[in-house]
Backbone as a ProteinNet text record, in pm:
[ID]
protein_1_A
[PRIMARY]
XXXXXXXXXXXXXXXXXXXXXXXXXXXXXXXXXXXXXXXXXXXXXXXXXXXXXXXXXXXXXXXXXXXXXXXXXXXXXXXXXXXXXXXXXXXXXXXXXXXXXXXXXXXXXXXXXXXXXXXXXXXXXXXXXXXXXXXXXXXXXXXXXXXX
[TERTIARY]
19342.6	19297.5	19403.6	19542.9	19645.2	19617.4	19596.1	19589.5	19492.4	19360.1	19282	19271.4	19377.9	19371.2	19447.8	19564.8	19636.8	19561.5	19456.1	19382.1	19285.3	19217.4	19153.3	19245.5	19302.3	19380.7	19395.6	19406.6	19427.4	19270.4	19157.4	19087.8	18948.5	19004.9	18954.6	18801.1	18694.9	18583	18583.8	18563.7	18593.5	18452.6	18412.9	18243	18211.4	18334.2	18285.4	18404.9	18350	18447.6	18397.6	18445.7	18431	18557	18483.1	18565.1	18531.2	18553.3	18497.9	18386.9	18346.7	18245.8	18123	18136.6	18034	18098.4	17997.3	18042.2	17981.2	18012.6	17987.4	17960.8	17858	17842.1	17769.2	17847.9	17784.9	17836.9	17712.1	17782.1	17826	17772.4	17849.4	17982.8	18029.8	18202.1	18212.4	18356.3	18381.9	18456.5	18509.8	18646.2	18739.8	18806	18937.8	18952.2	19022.2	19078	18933	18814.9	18675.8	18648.6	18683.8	18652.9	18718.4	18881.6	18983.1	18962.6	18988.8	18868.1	18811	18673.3	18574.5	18635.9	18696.7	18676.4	18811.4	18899.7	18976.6	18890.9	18766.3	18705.1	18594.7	18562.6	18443.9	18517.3	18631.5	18695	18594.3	18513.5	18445.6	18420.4	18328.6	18310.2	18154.4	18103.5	17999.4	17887.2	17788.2	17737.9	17803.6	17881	17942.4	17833.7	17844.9	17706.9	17684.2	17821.3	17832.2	17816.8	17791	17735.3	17645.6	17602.1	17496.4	17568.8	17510.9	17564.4	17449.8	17555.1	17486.8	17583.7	17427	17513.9	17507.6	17522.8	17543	17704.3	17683.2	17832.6	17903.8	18055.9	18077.1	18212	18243.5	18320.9	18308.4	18086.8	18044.9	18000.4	18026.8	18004.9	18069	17947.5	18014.4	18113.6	18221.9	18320.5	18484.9	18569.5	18670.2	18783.3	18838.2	18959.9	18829.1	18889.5	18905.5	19038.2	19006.6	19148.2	19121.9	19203.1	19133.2	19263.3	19306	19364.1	19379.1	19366.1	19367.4	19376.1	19380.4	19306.2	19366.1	19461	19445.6	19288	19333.8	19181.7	19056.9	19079.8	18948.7	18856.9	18951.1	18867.5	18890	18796.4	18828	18753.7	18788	18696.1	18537.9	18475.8	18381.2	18284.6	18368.5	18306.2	18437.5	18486.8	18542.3	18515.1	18392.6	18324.4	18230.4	18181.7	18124.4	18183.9	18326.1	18439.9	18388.1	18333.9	18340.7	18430.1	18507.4	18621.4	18718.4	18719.7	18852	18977.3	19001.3	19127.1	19151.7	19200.1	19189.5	19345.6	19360.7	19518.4	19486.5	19598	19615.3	19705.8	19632.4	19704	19727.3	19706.2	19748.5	19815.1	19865	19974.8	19821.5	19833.4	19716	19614.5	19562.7	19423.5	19355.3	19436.5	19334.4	19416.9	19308.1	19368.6	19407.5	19526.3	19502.8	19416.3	19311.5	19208	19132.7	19115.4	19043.9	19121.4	19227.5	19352.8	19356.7	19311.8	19261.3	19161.5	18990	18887.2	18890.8	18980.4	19005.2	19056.2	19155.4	19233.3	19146.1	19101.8	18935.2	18931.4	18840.7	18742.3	18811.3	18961.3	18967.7	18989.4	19049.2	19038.9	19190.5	19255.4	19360.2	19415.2	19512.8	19549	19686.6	19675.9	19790.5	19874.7	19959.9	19967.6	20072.1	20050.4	20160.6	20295.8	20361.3	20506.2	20564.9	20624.4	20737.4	20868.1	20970.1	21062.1	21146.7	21196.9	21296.2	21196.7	21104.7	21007.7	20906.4	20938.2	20834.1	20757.2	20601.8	20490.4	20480.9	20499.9	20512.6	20409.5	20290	20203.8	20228.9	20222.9	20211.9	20244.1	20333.4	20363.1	20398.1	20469.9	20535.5	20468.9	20400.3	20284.3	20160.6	20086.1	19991.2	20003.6	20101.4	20152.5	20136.2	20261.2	20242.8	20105.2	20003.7	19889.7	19828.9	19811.1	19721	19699.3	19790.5	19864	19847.5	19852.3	19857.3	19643.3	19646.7	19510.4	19407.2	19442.1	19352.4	19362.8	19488.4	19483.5	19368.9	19378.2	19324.6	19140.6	19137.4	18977.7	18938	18950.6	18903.1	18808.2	18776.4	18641.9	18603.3	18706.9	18710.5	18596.7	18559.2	18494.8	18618.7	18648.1	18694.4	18605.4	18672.4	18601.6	18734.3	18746.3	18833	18794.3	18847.7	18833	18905.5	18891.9	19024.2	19001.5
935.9	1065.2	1173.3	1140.1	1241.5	1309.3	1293.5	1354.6	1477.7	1373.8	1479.7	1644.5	1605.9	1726.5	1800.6	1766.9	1866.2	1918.1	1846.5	1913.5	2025	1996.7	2043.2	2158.1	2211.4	2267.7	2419.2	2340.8	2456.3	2492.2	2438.5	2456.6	2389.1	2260.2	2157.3	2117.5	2098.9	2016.5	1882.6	1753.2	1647.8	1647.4	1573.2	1491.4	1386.6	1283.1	1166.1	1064.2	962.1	828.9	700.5	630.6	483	452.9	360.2	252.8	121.9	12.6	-110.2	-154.3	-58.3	-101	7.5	115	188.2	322.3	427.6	470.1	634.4	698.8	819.8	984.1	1050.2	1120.8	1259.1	1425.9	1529.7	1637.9	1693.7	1808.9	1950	1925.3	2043	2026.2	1913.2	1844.1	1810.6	1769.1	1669	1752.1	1769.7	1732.7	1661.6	1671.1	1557.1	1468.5	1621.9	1566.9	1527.2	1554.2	1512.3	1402.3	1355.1	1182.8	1102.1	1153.4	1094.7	1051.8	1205.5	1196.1	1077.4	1067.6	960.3	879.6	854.6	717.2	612.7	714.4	649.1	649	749.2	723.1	600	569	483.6	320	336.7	217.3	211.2	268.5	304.7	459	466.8	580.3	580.4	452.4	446	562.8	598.7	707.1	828.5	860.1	1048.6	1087.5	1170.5	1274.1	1397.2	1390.6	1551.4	1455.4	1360.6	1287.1	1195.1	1152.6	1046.9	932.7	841.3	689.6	693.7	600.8	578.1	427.7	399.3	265.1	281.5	449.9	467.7	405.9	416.6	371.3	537.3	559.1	704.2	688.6	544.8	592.3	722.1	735.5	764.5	904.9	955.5	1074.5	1194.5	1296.3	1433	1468.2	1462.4	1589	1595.9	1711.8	1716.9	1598.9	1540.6	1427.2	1329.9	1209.2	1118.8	1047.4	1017.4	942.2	812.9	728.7	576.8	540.3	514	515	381	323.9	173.3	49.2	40.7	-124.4	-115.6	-220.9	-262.5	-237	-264.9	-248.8	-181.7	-111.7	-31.8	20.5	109.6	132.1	17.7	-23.9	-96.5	-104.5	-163.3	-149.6	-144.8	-192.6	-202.5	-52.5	2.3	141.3	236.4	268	382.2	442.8	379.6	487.6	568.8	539	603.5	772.4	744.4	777.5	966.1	1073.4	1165.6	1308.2	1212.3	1331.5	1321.6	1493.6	1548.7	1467.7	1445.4	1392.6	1312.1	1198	1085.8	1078.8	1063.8	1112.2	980.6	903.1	717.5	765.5	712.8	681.5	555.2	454.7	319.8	260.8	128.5	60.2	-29.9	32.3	-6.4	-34.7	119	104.6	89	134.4	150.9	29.5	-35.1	-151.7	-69.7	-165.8	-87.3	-27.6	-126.2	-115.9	-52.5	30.9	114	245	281.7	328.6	417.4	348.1	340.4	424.2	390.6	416.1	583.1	572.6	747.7	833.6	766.9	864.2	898	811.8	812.6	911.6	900.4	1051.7	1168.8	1208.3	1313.8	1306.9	1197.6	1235.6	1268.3	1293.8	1288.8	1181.6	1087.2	1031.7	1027.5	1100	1120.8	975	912	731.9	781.6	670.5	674.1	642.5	703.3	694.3	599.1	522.8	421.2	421.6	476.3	516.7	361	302.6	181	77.9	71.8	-37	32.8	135.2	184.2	262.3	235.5	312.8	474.9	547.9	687.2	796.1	764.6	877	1008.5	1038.4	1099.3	1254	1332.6	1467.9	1518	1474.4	1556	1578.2	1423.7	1440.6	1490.5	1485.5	1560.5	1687.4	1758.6	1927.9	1993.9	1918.8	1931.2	1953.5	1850.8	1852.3	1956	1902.2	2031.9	2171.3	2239	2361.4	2357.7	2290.2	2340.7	2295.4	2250.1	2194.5	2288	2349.2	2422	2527	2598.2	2707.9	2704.7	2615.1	2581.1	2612.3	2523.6	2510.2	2545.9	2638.8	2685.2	2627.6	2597.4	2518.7	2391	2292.2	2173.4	2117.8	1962.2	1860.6	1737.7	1678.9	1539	1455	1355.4	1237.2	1077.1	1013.3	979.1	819.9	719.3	596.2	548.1	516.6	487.4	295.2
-6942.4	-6895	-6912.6	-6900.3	-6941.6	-7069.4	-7149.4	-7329.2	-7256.5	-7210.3	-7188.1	-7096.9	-7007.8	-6914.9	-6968.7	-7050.2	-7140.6	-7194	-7297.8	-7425.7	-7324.3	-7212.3	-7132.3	-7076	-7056.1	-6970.1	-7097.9	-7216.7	-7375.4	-7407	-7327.6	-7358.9	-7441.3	-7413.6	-7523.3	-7392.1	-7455.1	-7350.6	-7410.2	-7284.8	-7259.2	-7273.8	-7396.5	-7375.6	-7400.4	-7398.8	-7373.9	-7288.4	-7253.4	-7220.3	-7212.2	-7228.4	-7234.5	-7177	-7098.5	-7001.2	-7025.5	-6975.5	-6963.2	-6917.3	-6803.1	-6738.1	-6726.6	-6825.5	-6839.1	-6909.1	-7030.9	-7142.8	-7048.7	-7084.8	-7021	-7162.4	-7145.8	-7226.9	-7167.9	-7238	-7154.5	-7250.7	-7310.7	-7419.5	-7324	-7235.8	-7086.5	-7100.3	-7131.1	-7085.1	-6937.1	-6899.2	-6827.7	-6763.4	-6654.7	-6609.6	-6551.6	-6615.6	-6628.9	-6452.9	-6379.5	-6291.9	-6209.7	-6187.6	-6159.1	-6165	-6297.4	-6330.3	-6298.5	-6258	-6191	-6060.5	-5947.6	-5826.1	-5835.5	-5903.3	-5838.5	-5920.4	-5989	-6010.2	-5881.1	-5860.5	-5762.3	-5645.7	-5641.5	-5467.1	-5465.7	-5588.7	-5632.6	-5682.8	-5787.3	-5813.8	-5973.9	-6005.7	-6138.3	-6188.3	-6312.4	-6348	-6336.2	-6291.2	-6265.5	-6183	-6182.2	-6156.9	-6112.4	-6175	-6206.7	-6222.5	-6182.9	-6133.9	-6217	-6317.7	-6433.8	-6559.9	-6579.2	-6700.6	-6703.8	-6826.9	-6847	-6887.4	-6842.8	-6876.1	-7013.2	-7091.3	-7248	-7274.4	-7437.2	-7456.4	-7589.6	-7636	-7731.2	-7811	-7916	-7990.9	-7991.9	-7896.6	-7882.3	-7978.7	-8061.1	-8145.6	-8319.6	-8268.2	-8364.3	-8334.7	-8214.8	-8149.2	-8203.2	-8248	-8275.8	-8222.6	-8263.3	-8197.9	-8288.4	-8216.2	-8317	-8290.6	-8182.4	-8145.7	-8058.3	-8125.6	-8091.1	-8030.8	-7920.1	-7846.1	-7782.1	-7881.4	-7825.9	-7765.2	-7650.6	-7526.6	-7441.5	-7551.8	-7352.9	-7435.2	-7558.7	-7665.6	-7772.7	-7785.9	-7997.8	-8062.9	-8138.5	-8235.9	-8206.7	-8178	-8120.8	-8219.1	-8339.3	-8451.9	-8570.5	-8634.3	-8758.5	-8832.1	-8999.2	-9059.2	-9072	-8961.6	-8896.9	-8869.9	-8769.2	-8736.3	-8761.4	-8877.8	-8916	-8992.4	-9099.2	-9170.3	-9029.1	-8961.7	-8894.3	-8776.3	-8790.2	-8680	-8762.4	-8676.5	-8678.2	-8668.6	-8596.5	-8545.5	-8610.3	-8630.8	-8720.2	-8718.2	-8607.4	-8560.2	-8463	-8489.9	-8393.3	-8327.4	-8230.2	-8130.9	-8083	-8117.4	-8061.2	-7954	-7844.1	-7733	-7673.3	-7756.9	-7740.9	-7868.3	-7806	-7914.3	-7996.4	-8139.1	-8226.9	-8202.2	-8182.6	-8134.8	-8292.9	-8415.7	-8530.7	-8585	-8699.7	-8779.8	-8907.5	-9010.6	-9127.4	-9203	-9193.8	-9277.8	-9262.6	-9111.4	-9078.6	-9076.5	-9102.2	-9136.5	-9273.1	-9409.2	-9497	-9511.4	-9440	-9474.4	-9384	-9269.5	-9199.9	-9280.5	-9376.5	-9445.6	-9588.8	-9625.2	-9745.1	-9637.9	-9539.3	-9538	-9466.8	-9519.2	-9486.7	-9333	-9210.3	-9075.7	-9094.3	-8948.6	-8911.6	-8830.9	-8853.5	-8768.5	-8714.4	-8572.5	-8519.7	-8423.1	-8489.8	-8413.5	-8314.1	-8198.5	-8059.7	-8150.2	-8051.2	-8071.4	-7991.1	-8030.4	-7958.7	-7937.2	-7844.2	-7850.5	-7749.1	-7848.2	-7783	-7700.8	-7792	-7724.9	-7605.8	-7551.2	-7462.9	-7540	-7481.3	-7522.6	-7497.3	-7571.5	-7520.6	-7584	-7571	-7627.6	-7570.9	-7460.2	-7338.4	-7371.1	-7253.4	-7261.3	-7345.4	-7463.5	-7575.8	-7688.2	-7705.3	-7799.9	-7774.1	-7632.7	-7595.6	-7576.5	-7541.8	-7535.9	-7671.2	-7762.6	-7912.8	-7985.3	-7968.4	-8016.4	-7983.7	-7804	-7761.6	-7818.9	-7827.3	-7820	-8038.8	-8075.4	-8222.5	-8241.4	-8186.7	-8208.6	-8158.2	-8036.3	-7978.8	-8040.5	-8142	-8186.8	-8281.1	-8376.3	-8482.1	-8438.6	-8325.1	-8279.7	-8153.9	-8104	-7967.4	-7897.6	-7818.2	-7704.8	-7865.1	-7900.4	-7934.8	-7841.2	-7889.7	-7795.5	-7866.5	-7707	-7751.4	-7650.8	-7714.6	-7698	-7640.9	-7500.2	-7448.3	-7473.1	-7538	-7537.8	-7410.1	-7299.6	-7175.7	-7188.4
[MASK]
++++++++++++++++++++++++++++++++++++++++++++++++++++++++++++++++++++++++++++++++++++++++++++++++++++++++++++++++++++++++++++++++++++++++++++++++++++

């Protein structure tokens, strides 16, 4: 959820998430700290009340970033021809496989990979500020899309 409230904060709308236990979708957008809220008052994201639960595939969801956030392999050769968004911002340690790596860079995506600084995982403030802020110039009222 961090990437997102940055990107949110520059202006970016949050319209999707996936969790483990239920996928969430709202071309209104999200907010960040909202989904945070309930999900610490609930222990899920389960019935949020500013989105629709779907069992759609949201790695295939219109929008400009993709941020797959929580999983190895998340995208792969599998569903990356499908992957829509301009720009995919890894916020986990290999969320994309090579091979799906490959078929993003075939079509023209962006892939921005986590940084690892001395073995710790560090997507976080420097790279989410950075992005934000050059990204939002580029695309004003963006839609991302949050893999957690």
């Amino acid at each position: 959820m961090h990437a997102s409230r940055y990107l949110h904060r520059q202006g970016a709308r949050l319209i999707g998430v996936m969790e483990k236990d239920v996928s969430l979708f709202s071309l209104r957008g999200m907010h960040p700290k909202e989904l945070e809220d309930y999900k610490l008052e609930h222990g899920t994201l389960k019935g949020f009340p500013m989105a629709d639960e779907t069992t759609d595939d949201l790695f295939a969801a219109d929008c400009d970033i993709l941020i797959p956030a929580a999983g190895e392999k998340q995208i792969t050769k599998r569903n990356a021809g499908q992957v829509k968004a301009k720009i995919i911002l890894e916020g986990a340690n290999g969320p994309t496989t090579p091979e799906a790596d490959k078929i993003l860079i075939a079509n023209n995506r962006l892939v921005i990979p986590v940084i690892s600084l001395h073995g710790l995982l560090s997507y976080g403030l420097s790279l989410s500020v950075v992005a934000s802020s050059l990204l939002t110039s580029c695309w004003p009222g963006m839609n991302v899309y949050l893999c957690n």
